[in-house]
SERO-4910 file (N, C-alpha, C, O; in steps of 0.05 Angstrom, whole numbers):
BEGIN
 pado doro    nc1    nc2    nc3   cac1   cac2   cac3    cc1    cc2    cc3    oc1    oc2    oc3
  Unk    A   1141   -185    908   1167   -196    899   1171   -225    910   1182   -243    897
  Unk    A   1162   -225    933   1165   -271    943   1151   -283    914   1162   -291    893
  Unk    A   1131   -280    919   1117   -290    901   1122   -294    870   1108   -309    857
  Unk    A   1151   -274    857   1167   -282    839   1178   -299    843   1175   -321    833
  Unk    A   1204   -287    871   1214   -309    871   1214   -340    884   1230   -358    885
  Unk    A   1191   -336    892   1177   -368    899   1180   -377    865   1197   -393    860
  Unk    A   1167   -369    847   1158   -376    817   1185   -385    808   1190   -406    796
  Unk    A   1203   -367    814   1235   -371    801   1242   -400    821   1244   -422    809
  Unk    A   1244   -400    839   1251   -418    858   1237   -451    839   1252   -470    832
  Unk    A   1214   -449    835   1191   -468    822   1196   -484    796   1197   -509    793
  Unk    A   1200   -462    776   1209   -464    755   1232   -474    752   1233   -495    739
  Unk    A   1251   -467    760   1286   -474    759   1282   -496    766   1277   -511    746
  Unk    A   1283   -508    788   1274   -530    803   1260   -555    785   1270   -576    779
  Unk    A   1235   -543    779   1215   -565    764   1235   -574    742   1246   -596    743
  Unk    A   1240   -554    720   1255   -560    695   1288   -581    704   1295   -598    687
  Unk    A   1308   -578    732   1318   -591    726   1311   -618    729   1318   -634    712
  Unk    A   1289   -629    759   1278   -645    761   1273   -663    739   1284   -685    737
  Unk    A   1252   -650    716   1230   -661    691   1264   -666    674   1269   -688    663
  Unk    A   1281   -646    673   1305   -658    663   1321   -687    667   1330   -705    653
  Unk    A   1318   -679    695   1336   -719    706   1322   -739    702   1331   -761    695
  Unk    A   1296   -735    707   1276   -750    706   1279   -766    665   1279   -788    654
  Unk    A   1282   -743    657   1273   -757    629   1311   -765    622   1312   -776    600
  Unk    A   1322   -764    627   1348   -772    634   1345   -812    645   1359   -831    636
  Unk    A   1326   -812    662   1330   -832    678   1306   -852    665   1308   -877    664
  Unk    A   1281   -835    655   1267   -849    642   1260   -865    615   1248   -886    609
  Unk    A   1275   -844    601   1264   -843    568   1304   -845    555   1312   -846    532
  Unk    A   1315   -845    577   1356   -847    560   1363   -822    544   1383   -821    530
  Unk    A   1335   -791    551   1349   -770    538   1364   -756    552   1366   -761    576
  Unk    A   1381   -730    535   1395   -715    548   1427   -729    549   1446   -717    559
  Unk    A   1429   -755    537   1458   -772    546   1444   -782    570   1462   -780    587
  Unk    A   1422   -792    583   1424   -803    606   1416   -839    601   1410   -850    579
  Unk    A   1419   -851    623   1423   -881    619   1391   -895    616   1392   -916    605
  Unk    A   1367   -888    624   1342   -902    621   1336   -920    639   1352   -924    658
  Unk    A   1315   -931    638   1322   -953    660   1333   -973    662   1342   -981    684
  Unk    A   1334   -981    648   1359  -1006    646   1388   -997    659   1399  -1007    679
  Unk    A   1396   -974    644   1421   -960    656   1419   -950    683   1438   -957    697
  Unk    A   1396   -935    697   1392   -928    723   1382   -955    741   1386   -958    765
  Unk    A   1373   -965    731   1367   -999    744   1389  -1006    748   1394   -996    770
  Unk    A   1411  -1020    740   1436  -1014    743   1449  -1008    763   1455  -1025    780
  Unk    A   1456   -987    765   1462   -955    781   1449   -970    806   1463   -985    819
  Unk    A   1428   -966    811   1412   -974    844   1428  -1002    849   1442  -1004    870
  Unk    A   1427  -1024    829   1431  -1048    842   1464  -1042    846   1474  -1062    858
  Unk    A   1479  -1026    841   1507  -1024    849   1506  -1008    878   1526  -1009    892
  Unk    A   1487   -996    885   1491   -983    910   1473  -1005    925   1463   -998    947
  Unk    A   1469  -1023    919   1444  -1038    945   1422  -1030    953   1411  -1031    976
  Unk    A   1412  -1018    925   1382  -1007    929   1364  -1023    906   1361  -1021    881
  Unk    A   1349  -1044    934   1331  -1069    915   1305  -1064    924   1303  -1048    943
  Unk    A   1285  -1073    914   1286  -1078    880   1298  -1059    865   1285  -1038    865
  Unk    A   1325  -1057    846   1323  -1037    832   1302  -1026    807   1299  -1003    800
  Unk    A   1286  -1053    796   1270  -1037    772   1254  -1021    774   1250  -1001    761
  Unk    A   1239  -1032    797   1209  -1021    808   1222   -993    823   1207   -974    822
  Unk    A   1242   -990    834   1252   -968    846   1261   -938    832   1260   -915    838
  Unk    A   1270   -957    808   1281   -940    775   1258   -930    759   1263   -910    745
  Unk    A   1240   -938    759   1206   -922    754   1209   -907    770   1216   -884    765
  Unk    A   1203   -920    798   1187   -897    819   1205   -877    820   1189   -858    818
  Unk    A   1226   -867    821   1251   -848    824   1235   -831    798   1220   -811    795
  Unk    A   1247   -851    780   1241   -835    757   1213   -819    754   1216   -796    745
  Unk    A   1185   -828    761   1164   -814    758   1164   -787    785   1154   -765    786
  Unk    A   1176   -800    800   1175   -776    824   1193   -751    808   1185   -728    811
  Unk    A   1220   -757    791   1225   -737    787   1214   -720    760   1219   -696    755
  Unk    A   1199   -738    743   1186   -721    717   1158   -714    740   1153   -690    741
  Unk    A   1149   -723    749   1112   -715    753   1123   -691    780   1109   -671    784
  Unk    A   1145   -693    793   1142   -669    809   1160   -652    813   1166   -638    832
  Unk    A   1172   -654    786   1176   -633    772   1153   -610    759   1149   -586    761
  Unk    A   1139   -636    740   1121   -618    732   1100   -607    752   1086   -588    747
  Unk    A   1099   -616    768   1086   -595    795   1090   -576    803   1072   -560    809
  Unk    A   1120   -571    805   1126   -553    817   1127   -524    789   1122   -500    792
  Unk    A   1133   -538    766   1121   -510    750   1097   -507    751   1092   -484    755
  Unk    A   1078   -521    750   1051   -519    752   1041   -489    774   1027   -469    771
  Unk    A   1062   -504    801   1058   -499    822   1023   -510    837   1006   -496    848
  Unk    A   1024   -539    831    997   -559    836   1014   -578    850   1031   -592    839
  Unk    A   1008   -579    885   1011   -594    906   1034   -588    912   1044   -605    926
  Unk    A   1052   -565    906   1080   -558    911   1096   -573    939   1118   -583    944
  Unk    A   1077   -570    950   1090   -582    973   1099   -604    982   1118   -611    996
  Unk    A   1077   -617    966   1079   -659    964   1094   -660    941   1109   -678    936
  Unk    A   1092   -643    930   1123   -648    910   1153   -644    924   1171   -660    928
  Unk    A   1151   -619    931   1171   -616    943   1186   -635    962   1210   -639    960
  Unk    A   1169   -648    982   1170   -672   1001   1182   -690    987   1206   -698    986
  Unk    A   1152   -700    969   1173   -724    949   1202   -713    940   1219   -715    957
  Unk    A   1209   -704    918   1233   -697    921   1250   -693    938   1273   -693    931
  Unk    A   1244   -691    960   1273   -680    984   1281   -706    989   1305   -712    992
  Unk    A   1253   -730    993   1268   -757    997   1282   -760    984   1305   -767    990
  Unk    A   1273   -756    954   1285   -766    931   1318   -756    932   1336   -772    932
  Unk    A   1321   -726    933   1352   -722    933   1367   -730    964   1391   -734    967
  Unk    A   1355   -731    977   1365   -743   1002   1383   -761   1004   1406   -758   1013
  Unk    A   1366   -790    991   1376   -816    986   1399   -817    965   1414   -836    959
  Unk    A   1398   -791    953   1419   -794    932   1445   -781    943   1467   -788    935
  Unk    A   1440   -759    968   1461   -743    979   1469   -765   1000   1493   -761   1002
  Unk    A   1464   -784   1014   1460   -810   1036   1482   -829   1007   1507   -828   1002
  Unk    A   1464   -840    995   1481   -860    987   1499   -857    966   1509   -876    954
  Unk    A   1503   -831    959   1519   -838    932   1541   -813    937   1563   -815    925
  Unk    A   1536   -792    952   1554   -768    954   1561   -764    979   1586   -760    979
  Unk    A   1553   -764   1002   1566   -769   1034   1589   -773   1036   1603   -755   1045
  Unk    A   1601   -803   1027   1627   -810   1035   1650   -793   1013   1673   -800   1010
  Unk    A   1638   -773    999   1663   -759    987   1663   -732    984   1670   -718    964
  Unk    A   1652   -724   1014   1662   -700   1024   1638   -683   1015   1616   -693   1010
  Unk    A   1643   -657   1014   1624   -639   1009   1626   -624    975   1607   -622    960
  Unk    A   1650   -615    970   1651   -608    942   1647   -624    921   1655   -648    918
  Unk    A   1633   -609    903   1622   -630    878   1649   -636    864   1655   -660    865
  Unk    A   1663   -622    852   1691   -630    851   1700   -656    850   1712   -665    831
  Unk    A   1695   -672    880   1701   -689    884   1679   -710    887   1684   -730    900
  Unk    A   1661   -707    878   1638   -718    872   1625   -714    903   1608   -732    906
  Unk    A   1625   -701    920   1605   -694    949   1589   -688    941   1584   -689    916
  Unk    A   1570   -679    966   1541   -668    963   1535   -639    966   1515   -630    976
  Unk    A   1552   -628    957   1549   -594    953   1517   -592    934   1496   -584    944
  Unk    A   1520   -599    911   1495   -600    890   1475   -612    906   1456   -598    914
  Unk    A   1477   -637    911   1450   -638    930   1436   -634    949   1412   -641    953
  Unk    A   1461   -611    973   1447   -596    989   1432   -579    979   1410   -577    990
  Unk    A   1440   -561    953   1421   -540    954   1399   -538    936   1381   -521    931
  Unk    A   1404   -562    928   1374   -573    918   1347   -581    943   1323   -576    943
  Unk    A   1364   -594    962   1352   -601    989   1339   -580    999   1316   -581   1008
  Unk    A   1362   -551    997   1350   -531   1014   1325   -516    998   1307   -503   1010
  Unk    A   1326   -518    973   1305   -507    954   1282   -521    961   1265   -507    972
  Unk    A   1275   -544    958   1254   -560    968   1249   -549    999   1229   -538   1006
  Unk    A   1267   -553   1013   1253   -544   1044   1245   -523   1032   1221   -523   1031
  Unk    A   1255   -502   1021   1242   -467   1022   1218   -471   1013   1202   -454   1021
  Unk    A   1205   -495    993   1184   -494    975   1163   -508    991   1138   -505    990
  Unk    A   1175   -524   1006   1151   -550   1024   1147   -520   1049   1125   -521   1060
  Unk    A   1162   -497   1058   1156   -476   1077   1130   -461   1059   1106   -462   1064
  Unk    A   1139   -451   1042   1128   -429   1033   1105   -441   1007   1093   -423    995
  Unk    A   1102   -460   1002   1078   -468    980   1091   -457    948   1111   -456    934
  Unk    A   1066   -452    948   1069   -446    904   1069   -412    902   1077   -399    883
  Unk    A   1057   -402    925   1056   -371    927   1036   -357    903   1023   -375    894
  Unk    A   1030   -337    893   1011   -329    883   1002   -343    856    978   -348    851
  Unk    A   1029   -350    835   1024   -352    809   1030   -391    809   1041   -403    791
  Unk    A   1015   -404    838   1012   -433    834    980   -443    827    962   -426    830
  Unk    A    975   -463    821    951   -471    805    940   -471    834    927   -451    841
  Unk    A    943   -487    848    935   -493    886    953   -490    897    973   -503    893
  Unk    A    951   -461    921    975   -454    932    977   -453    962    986   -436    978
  Unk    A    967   -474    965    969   -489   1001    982   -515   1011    990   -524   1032
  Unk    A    981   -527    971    995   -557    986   1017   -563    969   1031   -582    974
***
């Protein structure tokens, strides 16, 4: 049964990831692209924004799709935790903890999903289930 729900943990995860990602990359879903997320960074004081607005963006389609894969789960996972980190640090911190109020409720437990996944790997049904 881990080993489901490692998979459930994986999957959920990957898909919303490959979701923001193409949100941030490609302007689907209603999301802004890079121009629009380029943007976005240079209003919080995160420079270079363009080159930053790729790399965000590919960390969150490519490890996403890792983590369904379950191929390098863990260096995915990693990447990602920076990735929501910087977003729970600079954009949700100063407004408390409920999403409500725009806090970082949502991005803790995205955080804590990643730690559970960088602990425990891809578990049985990952392509490579060590890293």
């Amino acid at each position: 049964m881990t080993d489901l729900a490692i998979l459930i943990l994986r999957l959920g995860l990957g898909i919303m990831f490959m979701a923001h990602g193409a949100q941030k990359a490609f302007g689907m879903f209603g999301g802004p692209g890079i121009p629009g997320f380029s943007q976005f960074l240079e209003s919080l004081k995160i420079l270079p924004a363009v080159p930053l607005a790729y790399m965000a963006a590919s960390v969150e389609l490519l490890g996403g799709l890792c983590l369904i894969l379950g191929f390098y789960t863990k260096i995915a996972a990693a990447l990602l935790l920076v990735l929501i980190a910087t977003a729970a640090l600079k954009v949700h911190a100063g407004k408390g903890f409920f999403l409500q109020a725009g806090g970082f409720e949502y991005t803790f437990i995205i955080a804590c999903v990643c730690l559970a996944l960088i602990m425990s790997g891809a578990g049985r049904y990952g392509i490579i289930k060590n890293l």
